[in-house]
C-alpha positions in Angstrom: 20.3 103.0 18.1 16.8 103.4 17.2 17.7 102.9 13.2 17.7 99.4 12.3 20.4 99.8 9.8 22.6 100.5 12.9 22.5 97.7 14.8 21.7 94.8 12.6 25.7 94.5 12.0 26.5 94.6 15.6 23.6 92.0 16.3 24.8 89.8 13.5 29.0 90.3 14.8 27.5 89.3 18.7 25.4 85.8 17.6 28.3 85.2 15.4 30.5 85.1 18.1 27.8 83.0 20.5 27.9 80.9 17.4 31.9 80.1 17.5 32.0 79.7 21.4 29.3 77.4 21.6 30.5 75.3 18.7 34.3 75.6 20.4 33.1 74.9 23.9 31.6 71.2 22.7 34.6 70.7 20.7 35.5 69.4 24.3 32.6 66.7 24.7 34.9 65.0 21.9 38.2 66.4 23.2 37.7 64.1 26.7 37.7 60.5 24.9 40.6 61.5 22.8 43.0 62.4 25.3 42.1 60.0 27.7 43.6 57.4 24.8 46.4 60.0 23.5 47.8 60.9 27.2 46.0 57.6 28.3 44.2 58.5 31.1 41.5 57.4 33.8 38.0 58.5 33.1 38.4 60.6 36.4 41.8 62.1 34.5 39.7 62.9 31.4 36.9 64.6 32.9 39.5 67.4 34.5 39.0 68.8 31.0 35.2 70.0 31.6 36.6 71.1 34.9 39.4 73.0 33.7 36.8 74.4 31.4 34.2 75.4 33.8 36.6 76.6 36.4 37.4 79.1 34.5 34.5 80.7 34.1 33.3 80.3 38.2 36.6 82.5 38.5 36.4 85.0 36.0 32.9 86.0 36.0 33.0 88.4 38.3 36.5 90.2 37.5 35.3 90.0 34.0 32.8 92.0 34.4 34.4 94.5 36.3 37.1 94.9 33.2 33.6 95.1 31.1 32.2 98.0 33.1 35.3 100.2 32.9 36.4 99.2 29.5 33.3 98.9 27.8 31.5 95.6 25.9 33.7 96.1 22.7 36.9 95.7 24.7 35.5 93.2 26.3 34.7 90.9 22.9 38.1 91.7 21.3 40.1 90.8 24.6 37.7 87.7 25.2 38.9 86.5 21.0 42.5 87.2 21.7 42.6 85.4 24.7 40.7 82.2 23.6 43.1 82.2 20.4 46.3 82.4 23.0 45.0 78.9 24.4 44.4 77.8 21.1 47.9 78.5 20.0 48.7 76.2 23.5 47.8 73.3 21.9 50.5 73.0 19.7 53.3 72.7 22.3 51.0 70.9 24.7 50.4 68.3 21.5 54.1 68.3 21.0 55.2 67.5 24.7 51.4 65.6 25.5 51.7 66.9 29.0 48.2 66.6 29.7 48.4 69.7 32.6 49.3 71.7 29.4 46.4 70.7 27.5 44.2 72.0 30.7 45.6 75.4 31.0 44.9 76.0 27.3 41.5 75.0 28.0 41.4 77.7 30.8 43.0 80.5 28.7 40.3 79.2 26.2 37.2 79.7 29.0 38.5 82.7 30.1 38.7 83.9 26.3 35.4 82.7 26.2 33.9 84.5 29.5 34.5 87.8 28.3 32.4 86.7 24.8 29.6 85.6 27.2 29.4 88.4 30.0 29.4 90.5 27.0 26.9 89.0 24.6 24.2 88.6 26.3 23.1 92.3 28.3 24.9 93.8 24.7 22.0 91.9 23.0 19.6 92.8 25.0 19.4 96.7 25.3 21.1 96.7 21.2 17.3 97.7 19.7 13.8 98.1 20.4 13.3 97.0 24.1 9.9 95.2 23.5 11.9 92.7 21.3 14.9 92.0 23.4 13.3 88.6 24.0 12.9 88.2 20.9 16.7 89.4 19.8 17.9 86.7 22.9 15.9 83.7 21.8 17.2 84.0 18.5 21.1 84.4 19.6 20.4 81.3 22.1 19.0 79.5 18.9 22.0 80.6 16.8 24.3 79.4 19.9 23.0 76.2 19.8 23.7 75.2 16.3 27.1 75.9 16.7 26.9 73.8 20.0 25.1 70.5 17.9 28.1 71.2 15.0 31.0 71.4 17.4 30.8 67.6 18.5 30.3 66.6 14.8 32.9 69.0 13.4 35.0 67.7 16.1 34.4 64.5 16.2 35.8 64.1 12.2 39.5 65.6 13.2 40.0 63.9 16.6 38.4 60.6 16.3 38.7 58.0 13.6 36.7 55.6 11.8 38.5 52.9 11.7 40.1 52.2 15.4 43.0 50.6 16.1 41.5 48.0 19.0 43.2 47.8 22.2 44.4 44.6 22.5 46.3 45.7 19.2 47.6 49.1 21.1 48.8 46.8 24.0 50.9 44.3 22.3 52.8 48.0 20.7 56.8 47.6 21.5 57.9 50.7 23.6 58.9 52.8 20.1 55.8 52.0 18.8 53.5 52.7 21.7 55.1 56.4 21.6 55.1 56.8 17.6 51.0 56.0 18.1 50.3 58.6 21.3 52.3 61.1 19.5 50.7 60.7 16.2 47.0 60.9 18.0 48.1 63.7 20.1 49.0 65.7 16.6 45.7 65.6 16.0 44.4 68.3 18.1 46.9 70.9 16.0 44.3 71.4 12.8 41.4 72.2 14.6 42.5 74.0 17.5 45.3 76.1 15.4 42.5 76.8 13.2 39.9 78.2 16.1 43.1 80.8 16.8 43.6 81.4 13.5 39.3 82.3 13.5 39.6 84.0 17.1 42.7 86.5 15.5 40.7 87.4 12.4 37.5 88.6 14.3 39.0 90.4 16.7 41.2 92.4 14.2 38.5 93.3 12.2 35.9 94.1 15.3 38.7 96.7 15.7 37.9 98.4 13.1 33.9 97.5 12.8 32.1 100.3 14.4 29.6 98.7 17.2 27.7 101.5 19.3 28.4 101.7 22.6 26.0 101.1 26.1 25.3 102.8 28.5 25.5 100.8 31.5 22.7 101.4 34.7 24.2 102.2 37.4 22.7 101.4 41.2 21.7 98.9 42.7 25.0 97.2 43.5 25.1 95.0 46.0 27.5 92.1 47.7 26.7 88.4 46.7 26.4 88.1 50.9 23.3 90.2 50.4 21.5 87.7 48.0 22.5 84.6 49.7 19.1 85.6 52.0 16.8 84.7 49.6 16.1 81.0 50.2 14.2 80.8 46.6 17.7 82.1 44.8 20.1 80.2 46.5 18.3 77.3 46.0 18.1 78.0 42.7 21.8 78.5 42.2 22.4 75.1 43.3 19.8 73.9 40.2 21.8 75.3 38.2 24.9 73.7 39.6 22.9 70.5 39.0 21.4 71.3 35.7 24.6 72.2 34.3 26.5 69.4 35.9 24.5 66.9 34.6 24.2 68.1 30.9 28.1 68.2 31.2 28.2 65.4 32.7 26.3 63.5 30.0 28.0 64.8 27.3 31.5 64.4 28.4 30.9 60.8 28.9 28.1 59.7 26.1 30.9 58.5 23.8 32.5 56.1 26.4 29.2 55.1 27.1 28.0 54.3 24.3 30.9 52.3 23.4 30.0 50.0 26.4 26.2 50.0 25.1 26.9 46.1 23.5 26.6 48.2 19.7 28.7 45.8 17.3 31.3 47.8 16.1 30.3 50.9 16.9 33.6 53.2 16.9 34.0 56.1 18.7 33.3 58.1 15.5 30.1 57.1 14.7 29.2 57.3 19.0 30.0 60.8 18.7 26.8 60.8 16.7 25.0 60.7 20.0 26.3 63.6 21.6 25.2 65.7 18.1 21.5 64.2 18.1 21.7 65.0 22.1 22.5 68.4 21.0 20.1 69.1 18.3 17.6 68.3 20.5 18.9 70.8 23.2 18.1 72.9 20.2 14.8 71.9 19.3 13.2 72.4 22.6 14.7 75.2 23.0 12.4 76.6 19.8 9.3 75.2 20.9 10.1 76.2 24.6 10.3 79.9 23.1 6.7 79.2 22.2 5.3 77.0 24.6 7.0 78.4 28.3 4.2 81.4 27.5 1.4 79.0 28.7 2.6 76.7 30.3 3.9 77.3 34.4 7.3 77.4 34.7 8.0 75.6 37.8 5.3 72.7 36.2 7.3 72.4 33.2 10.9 71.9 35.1 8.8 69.2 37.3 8.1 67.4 34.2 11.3 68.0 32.2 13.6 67.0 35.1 11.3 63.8 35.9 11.3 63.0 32.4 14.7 63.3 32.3 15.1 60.7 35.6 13.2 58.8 33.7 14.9 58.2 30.1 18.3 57.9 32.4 16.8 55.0 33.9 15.9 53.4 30.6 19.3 53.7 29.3 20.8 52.3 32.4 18.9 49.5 32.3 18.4 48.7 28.4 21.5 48.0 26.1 21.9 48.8 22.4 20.4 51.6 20.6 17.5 51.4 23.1 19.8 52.7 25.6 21.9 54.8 23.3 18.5 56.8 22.2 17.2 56.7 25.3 20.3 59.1 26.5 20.3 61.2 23.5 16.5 62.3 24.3 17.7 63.7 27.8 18.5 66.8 25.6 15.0 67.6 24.8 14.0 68.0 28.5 17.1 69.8 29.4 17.0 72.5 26.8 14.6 74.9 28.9 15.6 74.2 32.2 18.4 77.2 32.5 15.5 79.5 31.1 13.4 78.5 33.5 16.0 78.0 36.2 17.1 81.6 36.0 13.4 83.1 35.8 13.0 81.5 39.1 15.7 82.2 41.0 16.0 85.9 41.0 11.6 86.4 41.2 11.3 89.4 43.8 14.4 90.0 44.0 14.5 93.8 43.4 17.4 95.8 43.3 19.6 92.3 44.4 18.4 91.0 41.3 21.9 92.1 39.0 23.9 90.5 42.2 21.8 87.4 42.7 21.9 86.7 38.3 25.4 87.1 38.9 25.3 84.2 41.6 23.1 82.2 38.7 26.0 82.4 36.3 28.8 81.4 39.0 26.7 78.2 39.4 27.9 76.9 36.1 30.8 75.5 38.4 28.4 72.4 38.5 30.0 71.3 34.9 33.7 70.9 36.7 33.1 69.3 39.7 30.3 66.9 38.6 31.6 65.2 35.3 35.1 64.5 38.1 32.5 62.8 40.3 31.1 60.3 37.4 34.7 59.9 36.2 35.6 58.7 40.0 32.5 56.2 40.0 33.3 54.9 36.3 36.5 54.2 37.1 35.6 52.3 40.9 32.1 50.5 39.5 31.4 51.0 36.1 30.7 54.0 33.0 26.5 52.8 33.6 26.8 53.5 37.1 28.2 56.7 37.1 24.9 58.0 35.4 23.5 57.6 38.9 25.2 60.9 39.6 22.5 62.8 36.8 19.5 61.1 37.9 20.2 62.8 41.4 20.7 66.3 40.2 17.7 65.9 38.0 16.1 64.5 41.6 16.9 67.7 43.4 15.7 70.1 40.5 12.1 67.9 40.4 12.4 69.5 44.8 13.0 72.8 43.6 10.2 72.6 40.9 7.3 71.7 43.6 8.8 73.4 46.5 12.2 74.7 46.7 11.0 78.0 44.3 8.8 79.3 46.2 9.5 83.1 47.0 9.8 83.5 51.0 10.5 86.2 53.6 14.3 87.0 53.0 16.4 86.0 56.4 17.5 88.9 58.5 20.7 90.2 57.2 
């Protein structure tokens, strides 16, 4: 462990596989408008997709873990590829049938393929080395994460949208034969990409089987119920920023393509919109490399004040502009996103002592805030209007400006 020669492969296999989750997981931010037209769908319909996405992970954290801790992290990675590649392979009946719940439990299998590769990566990362750089080691993986997360919406975007659309006043004067012929060709599209992601998913985990990665030794103590934690004030008020944090990134993203298309661009097709959600994205990443830098001087709870009111504030430009003005205005949300979580999480479990595994395992079950709120925006889009849903960020961005000035401040824990 202490040679370098011995873990740099096993660091390179684990921010590999952050790498191809993260680019997989935004796949879906393009997934959303393309099933909405091939299973044609509500906005509220197409947003089950995050939900389906998200839940999974809110209910497989914690047995996850569990499987982690008697199997050990290795297991863990290879069962976590095997599973996301058996919801991968789903896609090819669900595209075949277009039952659209099909399409939702492949994204499940998919998540809960994909929560093993994150309860895993992360503490694996961490301890694999010299401790005085495991900050180092986890800024890096975050950094290689999110280049695969500002690919997967481009990546996706060329196999499931097109660039030349067929309008929809076209679509709707289609005789019955050759409305079906046209959903069942777009639905087909999902098979290349998603087949391939197995096909990826299979390959890894055969040959992780055979790569030797060296194996952790978990700490024990210190266990605790997630009753226990739900004292602190500070920490549960910091799970719900995370629930709003993540809710309203998702939230944007899921939606950013319809939105744009209603932004008064001249023929701006959903192609070129998903543009948006890859500039949105690469900014994510950018801040998150000057963050790495910058959160050492700068006071945290300061800096989510002015990200999250900077954020409020770009919203509010783009609901009240058209064009690219708007369009821009959006995208830019990204760059005062990107250290919220970081900063988020640092909060939330201050002081918390030997609760402190429990009450980050609270944190991560928070992340439920990406499949409830992108249903909520798709219910106001389709009652009012795709601009006024964005109301719905501005407010979770609202409450984590609250838990900036006030709500993370460490208090007396309630009586149990």
């Amino acid at each position: 462990m202490n040679h370098k020669k011995g873990v740099i492969v096993p660091l390179l296999v684990v921010m590999s596989l952050m790498f191809i989750w993260n680019l997989s997981r935004n796949i879906n931010d393009i997934l959303i408008p393309h099933l909405k037209r091939a299973c044609q769908l509500t906005d509220f319909q197409s947003s089950l997709i995050q939900s389906a996405f998200f839940g999974g992970y809110f209910l497989l954290a914690l047995p996850v873990g569990q499987f982690i801790g008697k199997y050990g992290y290795k297991s863990g990675m290879v069962t976590g590829l095997l599973t996301a590649a058996t919801g991968a392979i789903l896609f090819f009946p669900a595209a075949d049938t277009r039952y659209y719940p099909l399409f939702l439990g492949a994204l499940f299998i998919m998540a809960a393929g994909f929560t093993f590769l994150e309860v895993t990566a992360t503490p694996y990362i961490s301890v694999l080395g010299d401790p005085q750089r495991a900050s180092s080691r986890l800024s890096l993986a975050s950094a290689v994460g999110s280049i695969g997360a500002t690919i997967g919406p481009f990546v996706g975007s060329r196999f499931l949208l097109h660039a030349t659309e067929v309008p929809p006043a076209t679509v709707a004067q289609f005789s019955p034969e050759q409305l079906t012929s046209y959903l069942h060709s777009e639905a087909q599209l999902v098979k290349t990409p998603y087949l391939s992601l197995a096909g990826l998913f299979v390959v890894i985990g055969l040959l992780l089987v055979f790569i030797r990665l060296p194996k952790i030794e978990e700490e024990t103590g210190g266990g605790t119920s997630i009753r226990s934690v739900l004292r602190f004030r500070h920490t549960v008020l910091g799970a719900l920023g995370v629930f709003c944090y993540l809710g309203a990134e998702v939230g944007i993203v899921s939606f950013l393509i319809r939105y744009a298309k209603s932004s008064g661009v001249p023929g701006l097709t959903e192609q070129s919109a998903a543009l948006f959600i890859t500039l949105y994205m690469a900014l994510v990443l950018a801040g998150r490399l000057a963050g790495a830098y910058g959160l050492r001087s700068v006071n945290p709870s300061r800096m989510l004040a002015i990200c999250a009111g900077s954020a409020i504030v770009l919203i509010a430009i783009s609901m009240t502009t058209v064009g690219y003005v708007s369009l821009y205005a959006i995208s830019f949300v990204g760059l005062f996103t990107s250290v919220m979580y970081p900063i988020l999480f640092t909060l939330s479990i201050k002081d918390l002592g030997i609760y402190t595994k429990t009450g980050s395992s609270l944190i991560i079950m928070s992340i439920v805030g990406g499949a409830i709120v992108p249903p909520v925006m798709g219910l106001l889009s389709d009652s009012f209007s795709i601009k006024q849903a964005f109301i719905v960020p501005v407010l979770c961005y609202a409450y984590l400006v609250y838990y900036a000035k006030a709500g993370h401040v460490v208090k007396q824990p309630l009586a149990a």
